[in-house]
C-alpha positions, 0 to 999 in steps of 0.5 A: 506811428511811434508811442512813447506810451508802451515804453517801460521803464524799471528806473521808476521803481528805485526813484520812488523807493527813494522818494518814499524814504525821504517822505518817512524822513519828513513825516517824522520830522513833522512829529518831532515838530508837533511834539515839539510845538505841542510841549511849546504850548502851541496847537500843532495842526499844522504839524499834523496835516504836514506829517499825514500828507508825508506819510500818504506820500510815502505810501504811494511811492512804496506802492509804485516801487512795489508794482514796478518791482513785480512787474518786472519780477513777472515780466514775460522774456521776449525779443525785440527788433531795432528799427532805429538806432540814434545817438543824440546829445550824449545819449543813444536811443533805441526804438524797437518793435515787440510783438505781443500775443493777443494784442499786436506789436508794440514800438518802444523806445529804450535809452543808453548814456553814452553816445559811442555805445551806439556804434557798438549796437549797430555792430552787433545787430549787423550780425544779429539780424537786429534781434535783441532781448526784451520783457514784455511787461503787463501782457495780459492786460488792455496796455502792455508794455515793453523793455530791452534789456541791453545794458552797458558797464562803463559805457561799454555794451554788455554783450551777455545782456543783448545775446538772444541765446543766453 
């Protein structure tokens, strides 16, 4: 049975710090309102709340962008096997096999844009017994998950990020 659940993906990461950054942006517009409303005459509670909830925000998604960072930072370097390769809707899916000391295997799902890189995946694991490189992240704990880490570049596979040898 497939689980999406032991998927792992780094993309997290950036979009939270990205996330974070707006959230500072808006907590400190929330003080420039409070000073703002304050030099107004008015009471900027409002203001207030507003800026700790953006700033709480911001914290959590700083946090989440740091522990995916270091997951991936300490992220154990494995192989995979492709059990299924599928292009669908301008998209190429991958579900792999990795298996995990003292816990098992696990069965991720890895995503490409583009649906020709596919063909060129196939290709290679024709000539590579379907063995391709991953990270298994969180290993030691009660739900590791995995990654590959195949990449394009302008929609062409990166053959250096698949190779088992390098």
């Amino acid at each position: 049975m497939f689980s999406r659940s032991h998927s792992f993906e780094p993309r997290i990461g950036k979009v939270q710090k990205v996330f974070g950054i707006c959230y500072v942006i808006l907590a400190l517009t929330g003080i420039a309102l409070a000073f703002y409303a304050q030099s107004q005459g008015a009471e900027p509670y409002l203001q207030y709340f507003m800026t700790v909830l953006f700033i709480v925000m911001a914290i959590k998604s700083f946090y989440i962008s740091r522990r995916v960072n270091n997951l991936i930072k300490n992220g154990k370097p494995t192989f995979a096997t492709i059990i299924e390769i599928s292009p669908v809707r301008g998209i190429t899916i991958i579900k792999a096999n990795i298996e995990v000391e003292n816990y098992g295997t696990i069965t991720i799902e890895h995503r490409l844009a583009g649906m020709q890189v596919a063909e060129e995946i196939q290709n290679w694991c024709e000539n590579h017994e379907y063995k391709v490189k991953a990270l298994v992240v969180g290993a030691n704990t009660k739900h590791p998950r995995g990654m590959l880490t195949m990449r394009t570049i302008r929609g062409k596979l990166d053959q250096n990020s698949v190779a088992l040898n390098s």
